[in-house]
C-alpha positions as YAML, in Angstrom:
chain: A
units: angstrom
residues:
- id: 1
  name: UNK
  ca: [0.00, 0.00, 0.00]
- id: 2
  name: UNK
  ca: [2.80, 2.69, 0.67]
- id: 3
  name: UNK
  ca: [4.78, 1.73, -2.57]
- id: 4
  name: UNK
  ca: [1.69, 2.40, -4.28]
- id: 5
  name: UNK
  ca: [0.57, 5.73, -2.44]
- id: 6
  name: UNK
  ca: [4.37, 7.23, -2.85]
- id: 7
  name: UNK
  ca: [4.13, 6.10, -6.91]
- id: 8
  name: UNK
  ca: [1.05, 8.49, -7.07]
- id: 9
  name: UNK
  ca: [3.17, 11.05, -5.17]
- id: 10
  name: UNK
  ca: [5.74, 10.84, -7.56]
- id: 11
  name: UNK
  ca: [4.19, 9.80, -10.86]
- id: 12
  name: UNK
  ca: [3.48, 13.33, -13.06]
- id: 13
  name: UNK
  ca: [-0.14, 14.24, -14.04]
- id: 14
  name: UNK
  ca: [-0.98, 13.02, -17.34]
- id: 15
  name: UNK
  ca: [-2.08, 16.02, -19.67]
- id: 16
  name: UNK
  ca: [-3.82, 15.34, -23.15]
- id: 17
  name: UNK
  ca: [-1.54, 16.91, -25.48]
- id: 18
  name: UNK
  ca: [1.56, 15.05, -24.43]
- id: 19
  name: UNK
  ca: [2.82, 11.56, -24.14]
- id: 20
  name: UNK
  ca: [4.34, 10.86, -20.39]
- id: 21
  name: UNK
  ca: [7.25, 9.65, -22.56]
- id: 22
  name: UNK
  ca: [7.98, 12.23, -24.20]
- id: 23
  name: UNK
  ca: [8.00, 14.61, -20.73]
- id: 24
  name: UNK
  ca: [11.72, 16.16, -20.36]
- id: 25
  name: UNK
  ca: [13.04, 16.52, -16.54]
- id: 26
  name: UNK
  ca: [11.38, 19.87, -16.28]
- id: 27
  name: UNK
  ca: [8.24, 18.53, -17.24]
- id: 28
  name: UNK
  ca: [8.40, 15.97, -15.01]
- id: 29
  name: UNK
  ca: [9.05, 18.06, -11.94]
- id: 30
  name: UNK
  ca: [6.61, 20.73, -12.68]
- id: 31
  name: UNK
  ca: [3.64, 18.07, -13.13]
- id: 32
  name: UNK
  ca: [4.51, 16.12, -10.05]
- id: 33
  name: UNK
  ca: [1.04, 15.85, -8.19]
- id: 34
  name: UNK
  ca: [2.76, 17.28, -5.04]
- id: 35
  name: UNK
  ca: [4.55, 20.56, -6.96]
- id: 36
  name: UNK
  ca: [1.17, 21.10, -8.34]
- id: 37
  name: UNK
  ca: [-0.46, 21.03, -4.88]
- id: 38
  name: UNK
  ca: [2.08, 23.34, -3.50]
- id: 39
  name: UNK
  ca: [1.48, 25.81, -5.93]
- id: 40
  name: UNK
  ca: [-2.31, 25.59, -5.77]
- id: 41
  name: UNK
  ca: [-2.25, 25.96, -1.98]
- id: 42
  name: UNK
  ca: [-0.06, 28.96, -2.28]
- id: 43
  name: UNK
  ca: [-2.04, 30.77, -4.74]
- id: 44
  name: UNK
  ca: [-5.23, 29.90, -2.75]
- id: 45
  name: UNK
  ca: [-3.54, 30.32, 1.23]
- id: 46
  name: UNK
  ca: [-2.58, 34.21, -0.03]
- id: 47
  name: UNK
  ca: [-5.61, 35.14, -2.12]
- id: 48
  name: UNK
  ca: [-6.94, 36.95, 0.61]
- id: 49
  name: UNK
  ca: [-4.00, 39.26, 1.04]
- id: 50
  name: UNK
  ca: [-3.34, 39.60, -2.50]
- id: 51
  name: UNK
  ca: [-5.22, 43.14, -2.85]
- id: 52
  name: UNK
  ca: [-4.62, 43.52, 0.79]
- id: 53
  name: UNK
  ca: [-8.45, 43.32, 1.19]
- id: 54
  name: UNK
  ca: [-9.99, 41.42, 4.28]
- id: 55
  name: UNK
  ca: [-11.67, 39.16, 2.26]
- id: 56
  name: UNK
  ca: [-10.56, 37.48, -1.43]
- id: 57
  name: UNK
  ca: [-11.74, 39.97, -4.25]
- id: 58
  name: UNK
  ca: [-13.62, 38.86, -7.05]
- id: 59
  name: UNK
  ca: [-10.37, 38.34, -8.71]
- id: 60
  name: UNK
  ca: [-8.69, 36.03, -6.45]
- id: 61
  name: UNK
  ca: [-11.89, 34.15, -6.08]
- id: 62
  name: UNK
  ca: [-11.59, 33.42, -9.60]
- id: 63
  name: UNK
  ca: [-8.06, 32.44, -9.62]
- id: 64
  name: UNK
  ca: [-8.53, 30.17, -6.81]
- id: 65
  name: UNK
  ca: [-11.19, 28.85, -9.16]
- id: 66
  name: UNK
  ca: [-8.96, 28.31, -11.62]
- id: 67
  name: UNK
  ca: [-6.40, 26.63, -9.53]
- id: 68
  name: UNK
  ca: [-8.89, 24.36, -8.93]
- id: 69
  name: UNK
  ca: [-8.81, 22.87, -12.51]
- id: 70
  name: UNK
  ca: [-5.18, 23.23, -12.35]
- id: 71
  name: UNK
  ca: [-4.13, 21.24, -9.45]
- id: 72
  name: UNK
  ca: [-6.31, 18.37, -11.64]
- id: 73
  name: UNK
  ca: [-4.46, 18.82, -14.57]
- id: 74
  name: UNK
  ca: [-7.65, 20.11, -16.45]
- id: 75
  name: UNK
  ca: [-5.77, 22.76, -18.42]
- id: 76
  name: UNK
  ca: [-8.75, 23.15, -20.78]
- id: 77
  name: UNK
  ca: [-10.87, 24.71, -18.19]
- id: 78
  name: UNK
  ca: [-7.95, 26.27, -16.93]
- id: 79
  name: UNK
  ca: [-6.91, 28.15, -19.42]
- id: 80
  name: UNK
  ca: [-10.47, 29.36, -20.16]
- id: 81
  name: UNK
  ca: [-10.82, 30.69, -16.37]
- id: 82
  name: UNK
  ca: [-7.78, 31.92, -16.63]
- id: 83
  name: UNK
  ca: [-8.41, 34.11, -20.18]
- id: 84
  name: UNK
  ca: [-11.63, 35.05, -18.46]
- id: 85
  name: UNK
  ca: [-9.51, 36.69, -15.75]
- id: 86
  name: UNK
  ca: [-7.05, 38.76, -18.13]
- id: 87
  name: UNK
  ca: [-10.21, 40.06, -19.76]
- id: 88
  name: UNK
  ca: [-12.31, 40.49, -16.75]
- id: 89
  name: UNK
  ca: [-9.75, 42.08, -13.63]
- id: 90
  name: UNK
  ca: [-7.05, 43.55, -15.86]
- id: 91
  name: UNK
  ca: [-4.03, 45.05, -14.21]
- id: 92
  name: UNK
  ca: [-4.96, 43.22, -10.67]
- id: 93
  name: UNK
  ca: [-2.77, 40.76, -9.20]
- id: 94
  name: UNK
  ca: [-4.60, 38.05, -9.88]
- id: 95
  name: UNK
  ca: [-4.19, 38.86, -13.41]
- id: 96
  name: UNK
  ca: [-0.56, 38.78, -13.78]
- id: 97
  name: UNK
  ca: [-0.73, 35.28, -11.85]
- id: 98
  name: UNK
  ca: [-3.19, 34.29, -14.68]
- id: 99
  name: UNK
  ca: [-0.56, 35.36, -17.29]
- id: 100
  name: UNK
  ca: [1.85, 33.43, -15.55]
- id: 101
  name: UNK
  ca: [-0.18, 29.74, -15.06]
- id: 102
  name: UNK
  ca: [-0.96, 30.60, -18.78]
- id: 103
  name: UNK
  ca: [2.48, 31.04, -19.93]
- id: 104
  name: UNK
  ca: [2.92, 27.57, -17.66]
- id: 105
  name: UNK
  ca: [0.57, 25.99, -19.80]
- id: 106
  name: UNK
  ca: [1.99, 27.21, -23.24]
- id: 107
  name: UNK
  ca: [5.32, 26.09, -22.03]
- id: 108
  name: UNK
  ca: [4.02, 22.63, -20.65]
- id: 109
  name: UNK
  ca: [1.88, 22.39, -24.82]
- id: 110
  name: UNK
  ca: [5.55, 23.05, -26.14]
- id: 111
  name: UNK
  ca: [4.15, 26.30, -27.37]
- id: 112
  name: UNK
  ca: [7.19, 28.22, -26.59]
- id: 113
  name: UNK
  ca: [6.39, 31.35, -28.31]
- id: 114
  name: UNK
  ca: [3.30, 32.12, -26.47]
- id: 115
  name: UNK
  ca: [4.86, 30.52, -23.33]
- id: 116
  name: UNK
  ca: [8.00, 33.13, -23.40]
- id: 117
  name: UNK
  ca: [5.98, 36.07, -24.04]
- id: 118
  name: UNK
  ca: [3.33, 35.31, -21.34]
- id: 119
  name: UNK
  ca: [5.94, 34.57, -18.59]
- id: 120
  name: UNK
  ca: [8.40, 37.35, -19.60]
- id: 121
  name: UNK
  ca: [5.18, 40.01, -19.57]
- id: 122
  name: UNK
  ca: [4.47, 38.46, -15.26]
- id: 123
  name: UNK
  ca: [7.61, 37.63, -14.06]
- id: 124
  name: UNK
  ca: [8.19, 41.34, -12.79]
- id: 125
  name: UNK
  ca: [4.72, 41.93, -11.50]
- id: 126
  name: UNK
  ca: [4.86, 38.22, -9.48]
- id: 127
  name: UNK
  ca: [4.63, 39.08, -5.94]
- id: 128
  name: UNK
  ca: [5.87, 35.38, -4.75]
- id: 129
  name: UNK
  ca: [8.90, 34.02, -4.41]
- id: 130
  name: UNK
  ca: [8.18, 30.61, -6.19]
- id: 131
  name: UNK
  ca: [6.38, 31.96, -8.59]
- id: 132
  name: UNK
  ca: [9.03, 34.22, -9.96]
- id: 133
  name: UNK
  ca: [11.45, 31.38, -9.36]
- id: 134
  name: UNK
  ca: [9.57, 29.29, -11.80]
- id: 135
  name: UNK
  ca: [8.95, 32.32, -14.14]
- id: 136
  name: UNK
  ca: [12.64, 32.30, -14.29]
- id: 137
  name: UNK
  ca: [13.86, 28.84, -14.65]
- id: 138
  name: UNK
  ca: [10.88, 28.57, -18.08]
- id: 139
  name: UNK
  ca: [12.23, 31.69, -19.14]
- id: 140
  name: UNK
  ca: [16.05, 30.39, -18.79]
- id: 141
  name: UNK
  ca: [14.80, 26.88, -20.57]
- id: 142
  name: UNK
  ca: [13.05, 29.20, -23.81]
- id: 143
  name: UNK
  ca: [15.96, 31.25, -23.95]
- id: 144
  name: UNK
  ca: [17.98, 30.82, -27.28]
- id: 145
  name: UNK
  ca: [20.56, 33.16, -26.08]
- id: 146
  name: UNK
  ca: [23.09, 31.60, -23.75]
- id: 147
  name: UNK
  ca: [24.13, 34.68, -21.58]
- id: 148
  name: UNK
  ca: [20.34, 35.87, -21.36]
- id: 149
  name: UNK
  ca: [19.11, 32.27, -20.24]
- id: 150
  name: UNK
  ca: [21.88, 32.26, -17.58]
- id: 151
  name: UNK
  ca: [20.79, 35.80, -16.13]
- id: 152
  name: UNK
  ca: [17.05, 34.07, -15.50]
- id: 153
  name: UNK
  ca: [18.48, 31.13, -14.15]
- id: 154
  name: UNK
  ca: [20.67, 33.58, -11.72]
- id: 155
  name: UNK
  ca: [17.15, 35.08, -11.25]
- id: 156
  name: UNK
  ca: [15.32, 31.95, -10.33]
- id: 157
  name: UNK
  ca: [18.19, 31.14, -7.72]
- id: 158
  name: UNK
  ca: [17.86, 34.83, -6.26]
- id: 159
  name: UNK
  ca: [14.21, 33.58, -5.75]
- id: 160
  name: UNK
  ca: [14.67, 29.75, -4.58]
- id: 161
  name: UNK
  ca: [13.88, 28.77, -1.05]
- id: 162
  name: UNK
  ca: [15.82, 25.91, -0.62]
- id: 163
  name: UNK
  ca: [19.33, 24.64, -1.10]
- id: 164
  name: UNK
  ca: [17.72, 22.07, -2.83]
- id: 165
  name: UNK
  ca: [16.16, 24.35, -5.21]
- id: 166
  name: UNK
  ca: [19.48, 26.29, -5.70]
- id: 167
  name: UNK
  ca: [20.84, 22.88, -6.85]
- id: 168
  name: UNK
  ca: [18.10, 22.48, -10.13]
- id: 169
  name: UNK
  ca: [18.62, 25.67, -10.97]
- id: 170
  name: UNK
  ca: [22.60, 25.29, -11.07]
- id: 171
  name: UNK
  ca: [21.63, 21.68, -13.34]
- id: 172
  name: UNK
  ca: [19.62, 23.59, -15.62]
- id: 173
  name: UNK
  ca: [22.32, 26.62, -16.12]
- id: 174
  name: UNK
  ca: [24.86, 23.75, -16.29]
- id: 175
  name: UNK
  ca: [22.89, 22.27, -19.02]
- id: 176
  name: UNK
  ca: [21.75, 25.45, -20.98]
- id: 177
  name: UNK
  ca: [25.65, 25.46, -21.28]
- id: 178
  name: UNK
  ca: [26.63, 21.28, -22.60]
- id: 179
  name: UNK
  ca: [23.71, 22.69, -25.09]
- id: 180
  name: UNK
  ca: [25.55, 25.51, -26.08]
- id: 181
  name: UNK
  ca: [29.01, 22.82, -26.51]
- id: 182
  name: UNK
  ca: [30.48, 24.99, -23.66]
- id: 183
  name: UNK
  ca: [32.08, 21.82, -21.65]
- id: 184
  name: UNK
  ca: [34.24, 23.39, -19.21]
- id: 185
  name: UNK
  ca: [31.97, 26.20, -17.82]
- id: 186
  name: UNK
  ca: [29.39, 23.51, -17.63]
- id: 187
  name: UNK
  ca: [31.66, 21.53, -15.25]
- id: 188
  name: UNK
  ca: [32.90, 24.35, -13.56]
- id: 189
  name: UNK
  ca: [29.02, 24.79, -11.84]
- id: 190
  name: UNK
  ca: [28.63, 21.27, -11.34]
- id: 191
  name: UNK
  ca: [31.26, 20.56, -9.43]
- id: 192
  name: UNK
  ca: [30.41, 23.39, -7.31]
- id: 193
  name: UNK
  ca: [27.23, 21.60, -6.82]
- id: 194
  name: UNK
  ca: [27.01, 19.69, -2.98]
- id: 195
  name: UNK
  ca: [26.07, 16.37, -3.74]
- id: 196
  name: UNK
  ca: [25.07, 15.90, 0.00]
- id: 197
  name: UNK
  ca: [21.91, 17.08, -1.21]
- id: 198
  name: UNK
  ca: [20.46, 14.35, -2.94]
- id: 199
  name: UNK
  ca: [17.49, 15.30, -4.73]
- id: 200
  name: UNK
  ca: [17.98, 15.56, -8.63]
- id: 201
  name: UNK
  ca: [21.46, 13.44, -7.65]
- id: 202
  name: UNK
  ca: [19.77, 11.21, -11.30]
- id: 203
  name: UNK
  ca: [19.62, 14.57, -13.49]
- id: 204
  name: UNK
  ca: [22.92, 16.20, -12.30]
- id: 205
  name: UNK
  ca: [24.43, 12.70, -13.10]
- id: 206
  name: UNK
  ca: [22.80, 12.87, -16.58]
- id: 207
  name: UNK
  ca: [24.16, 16.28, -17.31]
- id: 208
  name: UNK
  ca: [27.46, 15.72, -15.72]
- id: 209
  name: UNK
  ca: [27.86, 13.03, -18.37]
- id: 210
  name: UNK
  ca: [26.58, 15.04, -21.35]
- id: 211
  name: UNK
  ca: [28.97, 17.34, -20.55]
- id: 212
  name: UNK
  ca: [31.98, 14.72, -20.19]
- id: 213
  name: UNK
  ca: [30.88, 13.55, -23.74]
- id: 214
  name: UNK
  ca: [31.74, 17.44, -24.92]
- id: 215
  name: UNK
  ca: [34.98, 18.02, -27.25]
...
């Protein structure tokens, strides 16, 4: 019974436009059932201070709505609530969290144009640390530019909570760099990295060794 509860845990949400095969590391983490929850309790825990109103506005009662059909990996519905809420409560905070989970969404469809341009018009306006964190890290993965991803992955560590956090973030600025063939930058942040930690020991390993294979 536990090995089956902590495969749930663990096991990404299944969304209708992509194969769980085809779901890179990124994907993987930002679809785990427990990510999504923590996210979706964050947004909904700090609605009611997000206009720094007594009670949730209109606006973050709609989010929270949203987040509803998010947590379930219903992006359809989602993404309508969410659309509803640019057009509805522009310029609100609740709106430039909607821009956000939509640029989340894009990203997730492999819709990078809309995804970069959604996330890079929130990120500034994001009034929560994870948030912006995430902003950061998508906007560091849809970056074409080396130097400009690295900045947003510098951003996203600015923002991280947790030494464990830090250590993704250094991964994925390790691998923006084995993409770019730049081997010995790549391996100068991973072995900085403190492999005491040992959550995401698998995808350090796997970029470690991409970068060994580098001329």
């Amino acid at each position: 019974m536990l090995d089956k509860i902590k495969k749930l845990l663990i096991t990404p949400i299944k969304v209708s436009y992509k194969d769980t095969k085809d779901y890179n590391s990124f994907d993987k983490i930002i679809l785990n059932p427990i990510f999504l929850f923590a996210i979706v309790f964050i947004v909904t825990f700090q609605a009611f201070s997000l206009s720094n109103e007594p009670e949730a506005t209109p606006s973050d009662s709609a989010l929270g709505n949203a987040m509803v059909f998010f947590e379930r990996g219903d992006f359809d519905n989602a993404i309508l609530q969410l659309e509803d809420i640019l057009d509805t409560y522009p310029g609100t905070a609740a709106s430039h969290q909607a821009r956000f989970y939509l640029g989340r969404t894009a990203f997730l469809n492999g819709n990078n144009d809309k995804a970069k341009l959604y996330v890079s018009e929130s990120v500034k306006k994001l009034k929560y640390a994870p948030l912006k964190k995430e902003a950061y890290m998508m906007l560091g993965k849809l970056e074409n530019d080396t130097e400009k991803a690295l900045k947003h992955f510098d951003n996203a560590h600015k923002n991280a909570l947790s030494t464990s956090e830090q250590k993704l973030i250094m991964i994925m600025k390790a691998e923006k760099l084995v993409k770019n063939n730049e081997k010995e930058r790549a391996l100068s942040i991973l072995d900085a990295i403190d492999n005491s930690i040992v959550v995401y020991n698998e995808l350090f390993e796997e970029v470690y060794g991409s970068a060994l294979t580098l001329n």
